[in-house]
C-alpha positions in Angstrom: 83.9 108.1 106.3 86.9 106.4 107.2 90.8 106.8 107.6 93.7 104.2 108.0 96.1 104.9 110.9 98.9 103.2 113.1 100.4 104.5 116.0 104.1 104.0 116.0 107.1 105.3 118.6 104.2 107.1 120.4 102.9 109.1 117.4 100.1 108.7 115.3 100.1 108.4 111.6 97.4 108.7 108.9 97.7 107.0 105.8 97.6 109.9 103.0 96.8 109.5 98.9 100.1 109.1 96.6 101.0 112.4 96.0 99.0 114.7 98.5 98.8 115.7 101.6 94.8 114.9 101.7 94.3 112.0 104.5 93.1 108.7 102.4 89.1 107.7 103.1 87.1 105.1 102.4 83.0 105.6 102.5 82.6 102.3 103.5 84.0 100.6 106.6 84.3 97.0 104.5 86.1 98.9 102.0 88.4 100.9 104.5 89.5 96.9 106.5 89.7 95.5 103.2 92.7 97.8 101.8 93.7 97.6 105.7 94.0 93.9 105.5 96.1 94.4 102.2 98.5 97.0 103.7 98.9 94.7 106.8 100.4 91.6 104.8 103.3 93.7 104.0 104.1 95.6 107.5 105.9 94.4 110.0 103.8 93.6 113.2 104.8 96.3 115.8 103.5 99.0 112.4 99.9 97.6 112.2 97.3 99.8 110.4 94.1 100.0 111.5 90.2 101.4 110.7 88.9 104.5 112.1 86.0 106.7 112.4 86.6 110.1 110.8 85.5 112.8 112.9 83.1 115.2 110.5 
């Protein structure tokens, strides 16, 4: 599994579903830098997302 996170102002932040509180995962990694790549176009550049390993 995968999660979407940036750090910004020395914190880190995980992407989360609309809605919930429930972190966001992808079961592929393509899948996970694909929506990564999407989210990217629209954020400036010192806010970049990224792909990482969930910890199960």
């Amino acid at each position: 599994m995968f999660i979407i996170s940036r750090e910004t102002k020395g914190r880190n932040e995980t992407l989360k579903d609309s809605n919930s509180n429930y972190y966001k995962t992808f079961s592929t990694l393509y899948s996970a830098e694909n929506f990564t790549k999407k989210l990217n176009l629209h954020t400036r550049s010192d806010k970049q997302w990224c792909v990482k390993k969930m910890n199960e």
